[in-house]
N, C-alpha and C positions, 0 to 999 in steps of 0.2 A: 845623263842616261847612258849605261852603260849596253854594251852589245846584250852582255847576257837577262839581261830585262825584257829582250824581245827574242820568243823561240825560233830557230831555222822555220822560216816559211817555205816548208816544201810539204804539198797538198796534193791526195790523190784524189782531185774531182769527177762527180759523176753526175750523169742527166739521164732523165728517163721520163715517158710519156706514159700515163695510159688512158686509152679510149673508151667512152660508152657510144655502142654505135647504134641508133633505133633505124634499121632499113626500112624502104618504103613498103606502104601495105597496101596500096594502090584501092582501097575502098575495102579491103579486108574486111566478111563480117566480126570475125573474132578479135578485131581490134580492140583496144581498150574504149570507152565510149565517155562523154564528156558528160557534164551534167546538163540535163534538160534544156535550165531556163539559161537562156544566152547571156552576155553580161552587160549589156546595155539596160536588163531588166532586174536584174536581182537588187535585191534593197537592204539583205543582210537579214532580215526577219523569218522566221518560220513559218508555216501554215500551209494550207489547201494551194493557194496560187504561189505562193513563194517557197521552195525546199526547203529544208536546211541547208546549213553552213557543209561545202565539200570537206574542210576539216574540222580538228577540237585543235584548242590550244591549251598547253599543257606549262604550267609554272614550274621549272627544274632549278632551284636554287638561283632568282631572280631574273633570268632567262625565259619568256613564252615561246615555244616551240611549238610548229606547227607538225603536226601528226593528222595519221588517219588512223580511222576507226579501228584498235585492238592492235595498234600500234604499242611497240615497246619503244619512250621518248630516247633511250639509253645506247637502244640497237638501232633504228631507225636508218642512221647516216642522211646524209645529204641530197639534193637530189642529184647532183652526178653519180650518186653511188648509190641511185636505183637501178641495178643492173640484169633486171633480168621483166619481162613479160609474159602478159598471159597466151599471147601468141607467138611465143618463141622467136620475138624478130628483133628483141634488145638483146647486144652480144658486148661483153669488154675484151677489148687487144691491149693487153698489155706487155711488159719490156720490151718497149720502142725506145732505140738510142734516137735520138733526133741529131741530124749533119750539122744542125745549131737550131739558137733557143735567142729568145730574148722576150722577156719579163718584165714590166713597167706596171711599178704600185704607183698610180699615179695620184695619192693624196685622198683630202676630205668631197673633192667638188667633181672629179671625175673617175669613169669609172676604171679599173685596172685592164690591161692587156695584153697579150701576148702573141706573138707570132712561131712556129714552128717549122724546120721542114726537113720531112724524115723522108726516106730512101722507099721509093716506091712498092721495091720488094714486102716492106712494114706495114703496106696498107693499102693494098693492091685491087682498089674496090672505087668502080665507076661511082663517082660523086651522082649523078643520076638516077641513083639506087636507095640514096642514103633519103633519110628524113630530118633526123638528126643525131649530133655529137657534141657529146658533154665530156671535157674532158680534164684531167689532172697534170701537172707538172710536177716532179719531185727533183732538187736537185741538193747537192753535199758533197761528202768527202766519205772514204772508207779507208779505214787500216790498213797501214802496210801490210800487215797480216790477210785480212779479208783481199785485198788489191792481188795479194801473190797467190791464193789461192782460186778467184776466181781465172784468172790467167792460165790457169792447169787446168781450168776447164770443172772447177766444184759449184755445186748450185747449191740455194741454201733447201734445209729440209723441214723447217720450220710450218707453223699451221696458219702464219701469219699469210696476210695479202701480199709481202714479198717472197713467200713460198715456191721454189720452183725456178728464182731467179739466179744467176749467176754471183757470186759473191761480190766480183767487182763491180758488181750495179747496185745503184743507191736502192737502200730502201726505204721504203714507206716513213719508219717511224727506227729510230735506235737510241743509246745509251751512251752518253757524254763521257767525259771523262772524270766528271764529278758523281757519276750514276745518277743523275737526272735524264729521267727519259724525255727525248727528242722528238720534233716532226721535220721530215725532208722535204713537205708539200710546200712550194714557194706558189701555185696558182692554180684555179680551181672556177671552171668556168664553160663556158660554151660556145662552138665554133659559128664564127660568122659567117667567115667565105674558108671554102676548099678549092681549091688549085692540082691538077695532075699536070705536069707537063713532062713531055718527053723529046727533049732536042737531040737534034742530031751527032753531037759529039761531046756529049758527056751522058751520065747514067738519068735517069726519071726519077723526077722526086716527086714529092707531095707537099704542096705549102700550106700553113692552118692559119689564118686570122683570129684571136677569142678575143673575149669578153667575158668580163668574170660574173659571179652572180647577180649583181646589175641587170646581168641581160634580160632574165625572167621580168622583173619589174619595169623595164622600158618596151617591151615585146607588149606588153599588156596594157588595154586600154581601160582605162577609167570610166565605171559604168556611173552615169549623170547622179543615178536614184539612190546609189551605195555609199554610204556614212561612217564618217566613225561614231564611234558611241561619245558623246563629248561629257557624259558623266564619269568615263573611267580615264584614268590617268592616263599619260600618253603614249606609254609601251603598250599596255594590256589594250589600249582600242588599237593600235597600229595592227596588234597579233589577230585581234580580232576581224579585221577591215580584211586581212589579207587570207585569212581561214575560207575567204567565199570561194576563193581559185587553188582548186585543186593540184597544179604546176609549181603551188610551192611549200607542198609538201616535204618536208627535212630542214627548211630556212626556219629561224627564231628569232625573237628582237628583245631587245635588252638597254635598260638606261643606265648609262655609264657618267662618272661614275657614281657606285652604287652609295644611296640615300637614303635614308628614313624613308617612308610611303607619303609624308606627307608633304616632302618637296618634290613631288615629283609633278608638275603641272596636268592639271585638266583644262581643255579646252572649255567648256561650261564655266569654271569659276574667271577664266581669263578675257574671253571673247565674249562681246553679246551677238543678236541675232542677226544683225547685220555683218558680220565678219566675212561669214562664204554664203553662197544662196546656189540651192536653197539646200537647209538643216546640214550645213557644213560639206555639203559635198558641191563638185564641180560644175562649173558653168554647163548647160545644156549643148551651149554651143560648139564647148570647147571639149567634149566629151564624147562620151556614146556613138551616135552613127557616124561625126565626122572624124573622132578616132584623133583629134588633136592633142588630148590630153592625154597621159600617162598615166599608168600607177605612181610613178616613180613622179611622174611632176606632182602630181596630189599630194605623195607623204611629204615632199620635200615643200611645195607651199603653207602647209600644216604645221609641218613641224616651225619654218620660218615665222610663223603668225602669233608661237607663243618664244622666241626668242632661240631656236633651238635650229640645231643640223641635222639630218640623217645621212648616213654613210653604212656600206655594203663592206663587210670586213670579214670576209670570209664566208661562210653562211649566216652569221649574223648581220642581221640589222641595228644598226647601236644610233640612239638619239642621245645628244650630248647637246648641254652648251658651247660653244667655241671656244671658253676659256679653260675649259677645264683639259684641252686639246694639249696647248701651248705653251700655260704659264707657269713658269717650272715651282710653283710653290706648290702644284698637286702631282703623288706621285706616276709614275708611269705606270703603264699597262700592264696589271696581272699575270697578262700570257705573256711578259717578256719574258725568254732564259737565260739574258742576261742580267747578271747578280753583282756586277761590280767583281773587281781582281785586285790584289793587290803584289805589287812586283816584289823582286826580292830585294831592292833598293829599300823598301818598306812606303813605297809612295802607295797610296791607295787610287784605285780607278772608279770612280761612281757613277763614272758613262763610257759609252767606248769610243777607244780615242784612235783618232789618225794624224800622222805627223810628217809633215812635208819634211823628209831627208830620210825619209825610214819606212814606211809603208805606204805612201802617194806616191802612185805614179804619173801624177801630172793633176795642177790644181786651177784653178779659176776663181777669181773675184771682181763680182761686178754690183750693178745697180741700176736699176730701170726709172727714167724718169717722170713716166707719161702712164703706163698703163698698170703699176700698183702704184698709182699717188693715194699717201692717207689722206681719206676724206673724211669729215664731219658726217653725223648723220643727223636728222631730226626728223622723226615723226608724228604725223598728223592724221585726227580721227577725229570725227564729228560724234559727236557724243547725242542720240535722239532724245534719251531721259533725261537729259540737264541741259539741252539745245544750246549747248555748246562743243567749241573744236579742242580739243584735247591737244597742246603739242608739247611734244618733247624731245632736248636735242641732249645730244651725246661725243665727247664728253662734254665735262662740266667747263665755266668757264676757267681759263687758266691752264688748262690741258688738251684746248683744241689744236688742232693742225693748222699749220698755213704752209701755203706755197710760196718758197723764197725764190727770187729770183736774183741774179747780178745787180748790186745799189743798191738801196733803200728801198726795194717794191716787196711787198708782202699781202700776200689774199688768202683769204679764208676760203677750202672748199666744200663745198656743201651736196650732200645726199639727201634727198629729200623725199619720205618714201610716204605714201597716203594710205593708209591701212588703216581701213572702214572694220568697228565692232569693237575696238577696245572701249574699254570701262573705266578703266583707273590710269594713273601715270604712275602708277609701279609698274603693271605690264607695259606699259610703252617703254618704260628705261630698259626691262630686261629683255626686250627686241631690239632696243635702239644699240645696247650695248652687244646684243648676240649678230647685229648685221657689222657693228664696226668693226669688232674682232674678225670676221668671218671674210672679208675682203680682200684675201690676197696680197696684203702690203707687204709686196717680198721687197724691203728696205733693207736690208742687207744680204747678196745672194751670195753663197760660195759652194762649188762644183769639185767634188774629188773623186779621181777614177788609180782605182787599185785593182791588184790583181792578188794581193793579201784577203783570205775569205774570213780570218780573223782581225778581231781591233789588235791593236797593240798590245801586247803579250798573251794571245789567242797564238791557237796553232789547227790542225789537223784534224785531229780528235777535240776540237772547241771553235770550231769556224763561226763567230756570232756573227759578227758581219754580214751573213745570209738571212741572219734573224730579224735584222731591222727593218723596223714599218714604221710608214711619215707617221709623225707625231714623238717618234723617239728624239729623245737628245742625244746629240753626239759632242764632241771635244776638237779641234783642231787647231795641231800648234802648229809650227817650225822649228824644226830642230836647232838646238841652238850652240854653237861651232864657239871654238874657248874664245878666238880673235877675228874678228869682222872688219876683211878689209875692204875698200869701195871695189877694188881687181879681184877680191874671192867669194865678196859674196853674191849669191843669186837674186835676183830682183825679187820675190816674193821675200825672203828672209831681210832682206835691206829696206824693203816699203817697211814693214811689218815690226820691225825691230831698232830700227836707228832713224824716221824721221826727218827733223827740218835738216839735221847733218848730210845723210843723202840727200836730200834736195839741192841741198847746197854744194854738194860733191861734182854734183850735175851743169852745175855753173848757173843754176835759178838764184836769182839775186835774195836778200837775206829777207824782206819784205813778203815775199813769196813762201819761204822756210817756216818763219814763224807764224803766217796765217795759218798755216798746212798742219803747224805739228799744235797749235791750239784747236783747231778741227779734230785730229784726231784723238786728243788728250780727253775730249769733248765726250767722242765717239767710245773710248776706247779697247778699240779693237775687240772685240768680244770674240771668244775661243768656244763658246757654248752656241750651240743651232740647234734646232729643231730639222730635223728629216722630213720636205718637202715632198719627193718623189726618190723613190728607188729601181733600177735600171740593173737588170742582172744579164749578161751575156752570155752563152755558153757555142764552143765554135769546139768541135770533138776533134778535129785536124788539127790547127793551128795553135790557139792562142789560153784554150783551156775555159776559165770564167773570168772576166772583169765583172767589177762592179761601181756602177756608176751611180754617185749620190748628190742629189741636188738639195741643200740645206739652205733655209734662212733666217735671220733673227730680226722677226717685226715685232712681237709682242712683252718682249721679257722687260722690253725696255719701259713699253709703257703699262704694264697688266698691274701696276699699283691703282689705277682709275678705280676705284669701286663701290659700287653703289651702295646704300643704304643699308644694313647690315641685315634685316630682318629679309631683304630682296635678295642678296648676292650666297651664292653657294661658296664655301669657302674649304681648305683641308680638313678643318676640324669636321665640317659635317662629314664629310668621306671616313673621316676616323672614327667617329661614333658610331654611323653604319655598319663598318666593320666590325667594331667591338660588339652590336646587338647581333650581327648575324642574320642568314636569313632562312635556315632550318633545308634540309634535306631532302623534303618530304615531295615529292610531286604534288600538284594543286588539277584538275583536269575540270576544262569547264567548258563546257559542247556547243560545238562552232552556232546553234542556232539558238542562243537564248542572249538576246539584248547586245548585237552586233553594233 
């Protein structure tokens, strides 16, 4: 690889906050007002003693979007970016540089967060006032051009939401260097805790704690009486279940990826009536007045029950199988912007790649013994029409896991999960296989922190490396130097590259060597990962942005496991999907009719 392969990585990064602040109304009659029937009592139905649904869900090119009434699905926006009231007490502050930033996407199981903390001057308002704050991150790079002009003091004069701003401040949204339009929104969520502090010998700041859209659905208790509709497939009832609370309004949910209508699992054809009690919603106990149960625990029990994940991705909701996450035989995410590169070597890039001698700034590889061990799974269900137990275990034989230990000791470990209401042992497989995927077996971890905001032959005007979200693949080589000696080369390029010879360079006897480099001949090294969690820093003094990515490859190894053909979602179904389309049209179907 030659230098000119990779562009001068010099970046003018930029950070920027803005707030949605609802102040307190202290019993205000002009406040907004909630709806009636509390949520411990609504059931999703219409009528005299049951309202309607607080929204409609609107079908936007296989997308259900939660709207209100005479809503436009298009304009709408989010709900951080309902910014304004009918009591004039919702306000947005925006271009806030923040003293530093830090951003953690933190994967499929948890929710994303971020921490902020801007100069008191920026947000100079008694936390004791406030009610709540919803707020945005935007962060990137701007042109030398724009950089030298906002520094003279020009502000842009555009009609956009970065209107008004300084030129050297990121905006919102801009235009690549390929004329693909961009987003500079890295996190999009709501504050936990606020912090004012004012020490004695330095300036007052403000700290923000978030949580991203998550929050809304963990905030929110799961009413015992409220259902899905277990006739409609599992997006349209999710869209539906969630229309009854008016707080998430501008959220959509969407199955990914996108299928035919008729893989799309119903709860009805999957589960019988013993699955959840009662009519598929939550334990009495664990719900309603004791407040133990969630929104967020309910869809994700739900979704788990027909073999599926739910994850918060922005303002969507997307229910997915777990394979279809990971395994790199389906392709990546639609909204990625990156497109593959090809250098002027003529090598092609089909993911974005980082390469220890060239844009890492320091790497890490390890492996956890104890707390992602792959296990077996097998489940069991008492079948009441055919009074029997239904079991099934995953995988097949021949492709189980075992735990090996030093000598000849080898055990099988086993998940054992009891899940009452399945019918068939098709659905038990496509559970059994949606929990073993879905386990966290980070079996090979590796950790790269750059301060390059582009992959390898990115630059300034192309910072993809901002773009990536877990579930993307990335590339990670070692640069590789014409002659490697045991005195020049670095330990990660000498593990990595030369083997039982380094081992044996080391003075490990030769027995040692060649167990080592059969292990790894075994293993072999895989350069392709999966994005884990993404970790963005931004420090306006000092250090600029790092970006810290935690990658690992558990499933590529084994995602040939697959079930039954007429059971397992495969690329071709994603490709025929694609090819039928799924029409333009909005679909609107009003939050109280068969919830």
């Amino acid at each position: 690889m030659t230098d000119r392969e990779d562009p001068v990585q010099t970046y003018y990064p930029s950070a920027r906050a803005r707030f949605v602040v609802r102040f307190e109304d202290f019993g205000s009659a002009d406040a907004p007002k909630p709806p009636e029937l509390p949520p411990q009592l609504r059931r999703g139905m219409g009528g005299a003693s049951n309202p309607p649904a607080a929204l409609q869900t609107v079908n936007v090119n296989g997308s259900w979007q939660l709207v209100g009434p005479g809503d436009d699905p298009t304009q709408i926006g989010s709900p951080v970016q309902q910014q304004s009231s009918s009591d004039s007490l919702t306000h947005v502050i925006d271009g806030v540089i923040p003293a530093s930033a830090q951003v953690r996407l933190n994967g499929i199981r948890t929710a994303s967060t971020a921490t902020l903390v801007v100069p008191f001057g920026d947000f100079p308002f008694d936390p004791r006032a406030i009610r709540a704050i919803g707020v945005q991150v935007f962060l990137g790079t701007v042109s030398a051009a724009d950089y030298q002009r906002g520094m003279r003091g020009e502000v842009r004069s555009d009609a956009t939401p970065s209107g008004g701003l300084a030129y050297n401040v990121v905006p919102d949204e801009y235009v690549d260097s390929a004329g693909r339009p961009r987003t500079n929104l890295r996190f999009e969520g709501w504050v936990d805790d606020v912090d004012d502090a004012w020490p004695d010998s330095d300036a007052p700041e403000v700290t923000f704690e978030c949580t991203d859209n998550t929050r809304l659905l963990i905030d929110q208790d799961a009413p015992p009486r409220l259902t899905l509709n277990p006739d409609d497939p599992i997006d349209k009832a999710i869209a539906g279940y969630l229309a009854n609370f008016p707080q998430f309004r501008g959220l959509s949910v969407r199955y990914l990826p996108e299928v035919s209508p008729d893989r799309i699992p119903k709860l009805s054809s999957a589960l019988g009536k013993a699955a959840f009690a009662p009519k598929l919603g939550p334990s009495p106990s664990g719900g309603g007045a004791g407040g133990k149960l969630k929104v967020w625990d309910y869809l994700t029990d739900v979704t788990g029950a027909v073999g599926h994940i739910v994850r918060m991705v922005g303002t969507t909701i997307v229910v997915q199988r777990p394979r279809t996450i990971y395994d790199g035989r389906f392709s990546g995410r639609a909204d990625d912007p990156f497109r593959g590169r090809t250098l002027p070597s003529g090598r092609r890039l089909d993911r974005r790649l980082f390469i220890y001698g060239r844009n890492i700034a320091e790497i890490k590889i390890g492996r956890k013994f104890t707390t992602y061990q792959p296990r077996n799974v097998e489940i069991r269900s008492y079948d009441p029409a055919q009074k029997r137990t239904i079991v099934v275990r995953y995988p097949q034989k021949g492709d189980r896991q075992a735990k090996q230990l030093p000598g000849d000791s080898a055990e099988q470990q086993w998940w054992v999960i009891p899940r009452p209401g399945i019918r068939d042992e098709a659905t038990a497989r496509v559970i059994a296989q949606g929990v073993y995927e879905a386990q966290s077996r980070n079996e090979l971890r590796i950790r790269i922190i750059t301060q390059s905001l582009g992959s390898f032959g990115g630059g300034n005007l192309d910072p993809d490396a901002l773009d990536a979200m877990p579930g993307d693949a990335i590339d990670v080589e070692v640069e590789r130097a014409p002659q490697i000696t045991t005195a020049g080369a670095g330990p990660a390029t000498a593990m990595m590259e030369r083997g039982a010879e380094f081992i044996r360079s080391l003075g490990f006897s030769d027995a040692i060597a060649n167990a080592y480099q059969k292990a790894i001949s075994k293993v072999g090294l895989p350069s392709t990962y999966r994005v884990k969690t993404v970790g963005i820093d931004w420090d306006a003094e000092a250090q600029g942005v790092t970006l810290d990515f935690e990658a690992v490859n558990y499933l590529e190894v084994r995602s040939d496991v697959d079930l039954p053909e007429e059971e397992q979602i495969t690329p071709t179904d994603v490709q025929d999907a694609a090819a039928a389309g799924t029409g333009a049209a909005p679909v609107v179907i009003a939050g109280d009719v068969g919830v």
